[in-house]
N, C-alpha and C positions, 0 to 999 in steps of 0.2 A: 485357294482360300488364304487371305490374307490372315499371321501371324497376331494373335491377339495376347492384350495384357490388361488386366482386370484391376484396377487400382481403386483399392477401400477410401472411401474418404468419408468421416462423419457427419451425420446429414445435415448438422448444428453449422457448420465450417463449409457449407454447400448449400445451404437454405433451401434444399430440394426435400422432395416427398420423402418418407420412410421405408426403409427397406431397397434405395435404387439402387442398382448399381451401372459402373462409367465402363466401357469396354473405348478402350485405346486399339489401334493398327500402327502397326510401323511405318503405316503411307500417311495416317495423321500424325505421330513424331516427325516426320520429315515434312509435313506441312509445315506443322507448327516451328522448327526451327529455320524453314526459309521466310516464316514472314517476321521474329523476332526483330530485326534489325527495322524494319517498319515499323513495330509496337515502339522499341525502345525510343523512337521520337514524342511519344506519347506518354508511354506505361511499362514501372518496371513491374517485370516479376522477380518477385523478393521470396526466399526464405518456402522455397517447397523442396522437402526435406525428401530423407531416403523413403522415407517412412508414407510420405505423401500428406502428414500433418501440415495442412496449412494454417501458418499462425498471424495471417492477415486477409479479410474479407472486405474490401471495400469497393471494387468494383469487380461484377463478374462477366466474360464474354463468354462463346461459345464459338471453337473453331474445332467445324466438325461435331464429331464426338470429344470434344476435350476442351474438358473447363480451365481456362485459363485466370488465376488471379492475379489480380496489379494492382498498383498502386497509383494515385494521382500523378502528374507530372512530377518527378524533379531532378536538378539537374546533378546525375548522377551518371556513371556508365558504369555498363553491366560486363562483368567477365562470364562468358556461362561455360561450364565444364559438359558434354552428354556423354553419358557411356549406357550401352546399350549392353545386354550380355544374354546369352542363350543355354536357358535351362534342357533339361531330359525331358520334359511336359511340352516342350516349343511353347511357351511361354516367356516373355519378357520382364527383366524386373530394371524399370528406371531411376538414374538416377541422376540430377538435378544437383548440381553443386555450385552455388552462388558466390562471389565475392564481389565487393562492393567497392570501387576507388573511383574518388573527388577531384575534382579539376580545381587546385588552386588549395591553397591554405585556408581561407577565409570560411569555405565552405564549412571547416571540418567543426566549428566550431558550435555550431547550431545541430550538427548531425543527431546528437538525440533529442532534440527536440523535435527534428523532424519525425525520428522514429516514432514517440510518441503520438506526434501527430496521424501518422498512419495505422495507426495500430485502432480497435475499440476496444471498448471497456471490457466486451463479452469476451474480446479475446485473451483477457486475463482471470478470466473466473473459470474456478476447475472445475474437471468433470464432474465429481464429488465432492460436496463441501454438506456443514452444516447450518442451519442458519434458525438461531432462538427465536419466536416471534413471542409479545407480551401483547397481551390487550388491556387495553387501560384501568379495567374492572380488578386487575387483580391486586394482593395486596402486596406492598411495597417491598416487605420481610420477604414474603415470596420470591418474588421476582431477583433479587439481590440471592439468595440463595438457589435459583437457579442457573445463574450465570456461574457462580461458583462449581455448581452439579455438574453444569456442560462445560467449564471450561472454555467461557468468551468475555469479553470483555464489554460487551457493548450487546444492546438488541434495540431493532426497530418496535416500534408504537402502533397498535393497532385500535382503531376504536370504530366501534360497531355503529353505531349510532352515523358516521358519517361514511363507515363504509371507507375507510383509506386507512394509511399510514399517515400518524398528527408528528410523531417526534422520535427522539432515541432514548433510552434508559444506560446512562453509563455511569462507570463509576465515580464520575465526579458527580452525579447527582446526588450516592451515595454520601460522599465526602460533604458536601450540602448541607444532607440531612444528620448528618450526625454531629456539625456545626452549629445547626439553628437548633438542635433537641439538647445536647448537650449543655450550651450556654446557653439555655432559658430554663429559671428554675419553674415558673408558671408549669410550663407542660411537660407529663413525666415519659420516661421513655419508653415507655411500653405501649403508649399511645402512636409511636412508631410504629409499631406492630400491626395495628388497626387500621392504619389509613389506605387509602387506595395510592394506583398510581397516579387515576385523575383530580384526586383530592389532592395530591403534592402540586399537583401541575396549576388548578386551580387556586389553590390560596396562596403559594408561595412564589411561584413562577410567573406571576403577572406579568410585571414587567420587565420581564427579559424572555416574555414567550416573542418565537420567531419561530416562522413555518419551515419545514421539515428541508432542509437541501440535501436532496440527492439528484441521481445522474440517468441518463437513460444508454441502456446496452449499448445502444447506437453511434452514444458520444465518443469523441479520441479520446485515450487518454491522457495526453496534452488536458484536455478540455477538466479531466478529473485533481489532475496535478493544480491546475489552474483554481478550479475551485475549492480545495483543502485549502492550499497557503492561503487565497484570498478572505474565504471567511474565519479562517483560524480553528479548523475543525481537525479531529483527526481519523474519522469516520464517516466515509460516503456510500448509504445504501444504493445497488442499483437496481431502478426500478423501473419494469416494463412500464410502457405508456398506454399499451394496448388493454393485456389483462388486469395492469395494477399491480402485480405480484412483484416482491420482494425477492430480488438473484442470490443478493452476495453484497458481502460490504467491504469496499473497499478504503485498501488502508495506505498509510505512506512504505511501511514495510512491505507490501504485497506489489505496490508498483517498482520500488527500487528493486528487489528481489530479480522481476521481470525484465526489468533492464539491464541485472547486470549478467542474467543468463547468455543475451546476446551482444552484447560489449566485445567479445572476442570477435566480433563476424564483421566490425565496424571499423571502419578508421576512429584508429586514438589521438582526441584532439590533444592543443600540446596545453593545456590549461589542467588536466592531468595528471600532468607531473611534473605542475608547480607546487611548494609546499605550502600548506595549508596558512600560515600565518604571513604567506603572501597574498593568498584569494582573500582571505578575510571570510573566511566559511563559519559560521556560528556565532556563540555570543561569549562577548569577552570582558564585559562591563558589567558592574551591578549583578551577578552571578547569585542568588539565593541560594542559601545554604543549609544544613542545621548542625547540632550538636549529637553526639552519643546520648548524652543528659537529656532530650528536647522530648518532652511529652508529647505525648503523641495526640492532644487536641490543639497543641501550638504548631504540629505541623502540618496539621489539618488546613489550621488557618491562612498559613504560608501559603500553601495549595491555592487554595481560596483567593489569595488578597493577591500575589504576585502571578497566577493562570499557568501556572509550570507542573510539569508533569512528571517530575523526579526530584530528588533534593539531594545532592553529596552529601554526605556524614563527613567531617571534617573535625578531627581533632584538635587538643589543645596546641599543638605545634606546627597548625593549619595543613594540613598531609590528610587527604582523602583516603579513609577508610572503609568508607561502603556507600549505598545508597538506597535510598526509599523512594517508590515512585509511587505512583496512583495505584497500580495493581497488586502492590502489597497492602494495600489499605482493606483490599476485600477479602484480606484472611481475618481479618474482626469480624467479618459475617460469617467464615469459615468455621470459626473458632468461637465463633458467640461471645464476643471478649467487648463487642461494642459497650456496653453498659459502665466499663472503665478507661476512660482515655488518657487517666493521668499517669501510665506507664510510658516506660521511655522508649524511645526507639530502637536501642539497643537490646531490649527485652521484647518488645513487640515484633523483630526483628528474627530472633528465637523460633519464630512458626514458620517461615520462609521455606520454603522447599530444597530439600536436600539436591537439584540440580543445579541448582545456584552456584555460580563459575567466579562470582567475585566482580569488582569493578572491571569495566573493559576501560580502557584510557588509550589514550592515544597524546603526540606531542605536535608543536604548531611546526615541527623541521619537516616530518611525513609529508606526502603526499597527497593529493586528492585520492588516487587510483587506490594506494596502499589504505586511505581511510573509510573510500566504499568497500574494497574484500572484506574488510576486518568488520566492520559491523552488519553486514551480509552474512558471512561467516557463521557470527558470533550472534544472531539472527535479535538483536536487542534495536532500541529504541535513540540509542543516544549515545556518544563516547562524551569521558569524561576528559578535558584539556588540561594536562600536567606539564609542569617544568621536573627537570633532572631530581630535585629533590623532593617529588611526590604532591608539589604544592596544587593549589584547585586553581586551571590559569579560564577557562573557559568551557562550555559546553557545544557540541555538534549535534544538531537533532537529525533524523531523516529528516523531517524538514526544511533543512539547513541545505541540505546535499542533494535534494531534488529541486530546489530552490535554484541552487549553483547550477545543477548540469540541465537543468527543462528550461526554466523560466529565465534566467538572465540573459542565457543568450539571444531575447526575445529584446530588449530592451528594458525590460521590467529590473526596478534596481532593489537588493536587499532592503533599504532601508525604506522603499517606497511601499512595499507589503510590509514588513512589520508596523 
């Protein structure tokens, strides 16, 4: 009786029935590694771990009893490690140790993009997540107060009547609405309160309604990267095609996160660890800003009129002292404080959350490498670009840095998506 070993795999990551399980022989280990060098003209296997988490699903075989995952062509070669070890039980626990090295320089420089490319969407949605859904019936006050209760910053649109998801609820809708209620003395604001969220969508959003983008599990995430930057969102629900249902929504934070987990297991291209104010990574002109002074409905309007999603506070001696993004905006709903916006930022600033770490900064001499750890790290939205004397030289968004490392190396040039 051939030696057997029992390897878990979840059934999400194996699109097999529930409850199966895989039984391995050490006569099919030793299949499978004399026909590898066959596969490898074809298909790598990538990234099957001690654990047997596979964290790419895009083509499956079957050799034997053993499911083999790979990836499309490319041209790569495979170093593979096997170590085989014998438990007290005569059972086998395998392990699979991958490393990845490129023929030529040129290669390396697309390399996550390719990654991306191999990977789906589903393969970046965790096991466990939350996810608020609104339906458009409800009232605005609402809805804005529960985003704040669960702690998200965004939720997809649901309406009955046509049976789908129509749009998203974010806080810049918020920012919006307390724009147009604000500076119109005509309507008071308590009439806020009242409205629905299809009443917002229908009288004010006419013309800038545009149908819902999001992604299907299916897509790479290349494919997701591709359509943030393109349509300038920062928010991509994914959504079954089949049932309809609403996954997960992805973000720019959530796919850089993802990339920089396996960055170690990759060749590092030499673009890397050039310094940042040689790539030309972010923006460095025309920078929006505000004051400690700046009321807090003037920087609404900022918000508004320039589409930016943070502001440095920049004091009288131009030396960046804090910053206010969109997500501080929604402690006014937190705080019920909306009904006065002629407080300053530096007071409105006051309700922010005691984990608040201070500006993150970073300088144009750094790194690429050293400016993804640092806001990976430091799990925020954007560094702020200082010179030696604290001054405000430039911003880097994640979108700036998935921009750089997915899509340029594609052809696609910075200034042809902004």
């Amino acid at each position: 009786t051939p030696r057997q070993l029992s390897v878990g795999m979840s059934d999400r990551q194996c699109n097999s029935p529930p409850n199966r399980s895989y039984m391995l022989t050490t006569n099919h280990v030793c299949s499978v590694v004399n026909k590898l060098p066959k596969l490898l003209k074809s298909y790598l296997l990538f990234y099957w771990s001690l654990r047997f988490k596979v964290n790419n699903v895009q083509k499956i075989f079957q050799i034997h009893n053993l499911w083999v995952f790979s990836l499309s062509p490319l041209p790569l070669s495979l170093s593979l490690s096997l170590s085989l070890s014998l438990s007290l039980s005569l059972s086998l626990s395998l392990s699979l140790s991958l490393s990845l090295s490129l023929s030529g320089e040129d290669s390396e420089e697309d390399i996550y993009m390719r990654f991306m490319k191999s990977h789906k969407c589903y393969d970046i949605v965790p096991t466990s997540s939350k996810l608020v859904v609104f339906d458009t019936t409800l009232q605005v006050k609402k809805a804005f107060f529960a985003l704040v209760a669960n702690g998200v910053r965004a939720a997809p649109l649901w309406e009955s009547k046509k049976q789908s998801f129509v749009g998203m609820l974010t806080i810049t809708d918020f920012i919006n609405i307390l724009n147009r209620y604000y500076k119109s003395p005509m309507v008071q604001i308590y009439e806020l309160e009242e409205h629905k969220i299809e009443t917002w969508r229908e009288l004010y959003l006419q013309e800038t309604f545009k149908p819902l983008v999001h992604i299907s599990p299916d897509a790479s995430i290349y494919d997701a990267v591709y359509s943030l930057i393109k349509n300038k969102i920062h928010r991509l629900p994914v959504i079954d095609p089949v049932s309809g249902n609403a996954l997960y929504i992805l973000t720019h934070k959530r796919i850089l996160k993802f990339l920089q987990l396996f960055m170690c297991e990759m060749p590092r291209p030499a673009f890397m660890r050039r310094p940042l104010g040689e790539l030309g990574v972010g923006t460095y002109s025309d920078i929006a800003f505000i004051h400690p002074d700046t009321a807090i409905i003037s920087a609404l309007a900022v918000f508004t009129r320039r589409r930016v999603s943070a502001l440095p506070v920049v004091d009288q001696h131009g030396k960046v002292v804090d910053i206010y993004s969109k997500f501080d905006v929604i402690n006014l709903a937190a705080e019920k404080t909306y009904n006065n916006l002629d407080v300053t930022v530096t007071q409105a600033l006051r309700h922010r959350s005691q984990y608040f770490e201070g500006v993150m900064k970073c300088n144009r001499l750094e790194t690429l490498e050293t400016i993804v750890d640092r806001i990976v790290k430091a799990e925020v939205h954007r560094l702020v670009v200082v010179d030696e004397d604290s001054h405000i030289v430039g911003i880097v968004s994640l979108s700036d840095i998935l921009q750089a490392l997915i899509l340029t190396p594609t052809g696609w040039q910075i200034e042809a998506i902004k």
